[in-house]
N, C-alpha and C positions, 0 to 999 in steps of 0.2 A: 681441437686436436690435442691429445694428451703429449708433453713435454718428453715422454720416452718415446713416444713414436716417433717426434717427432727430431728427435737426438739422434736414431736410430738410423732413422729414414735419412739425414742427412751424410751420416758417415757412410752409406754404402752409397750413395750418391757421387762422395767427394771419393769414394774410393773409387767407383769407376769411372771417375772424370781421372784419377791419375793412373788408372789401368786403361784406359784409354791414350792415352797422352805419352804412356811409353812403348805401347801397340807404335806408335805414330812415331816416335823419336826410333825406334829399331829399323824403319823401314829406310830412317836417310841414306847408310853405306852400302846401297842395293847393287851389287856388280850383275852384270844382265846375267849369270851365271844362276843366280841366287832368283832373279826374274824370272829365268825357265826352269826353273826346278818347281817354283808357287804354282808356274801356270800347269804344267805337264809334267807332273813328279810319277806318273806311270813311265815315261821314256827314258827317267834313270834309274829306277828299281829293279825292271828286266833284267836279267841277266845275257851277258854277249852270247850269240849262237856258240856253239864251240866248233871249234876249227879241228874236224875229222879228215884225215886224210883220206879219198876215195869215196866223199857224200858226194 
């Protein structure tokens, strides 16, 4: 295996062991808030019905 390949191959390896690794440290201060927005982020984009007097 050639020496730039394999320099190469290494650094995008160790780069997505540490884009990895901060995927994973952003997720520890999770308030259930931030839980239900990941799971069902269509139920806060809607916007409120609006409040017509006489619907």
């Amino acid at each position: 295996m050639p020496t730039t390949f394999r320099l190469i191959f290494g650094a995008l390896v160790l780069a997505g062991a540490v884009y990895g690794a901060m995927l994973l440290l952003a997720e520890v201060p999770a308030t259930p808030e931030a839980t239900a927005i990941r799971i069902a982020p269509e139920r806060f984009l809607t916007p409120e019905p609006a409040n017509v007097p006489g619907s």
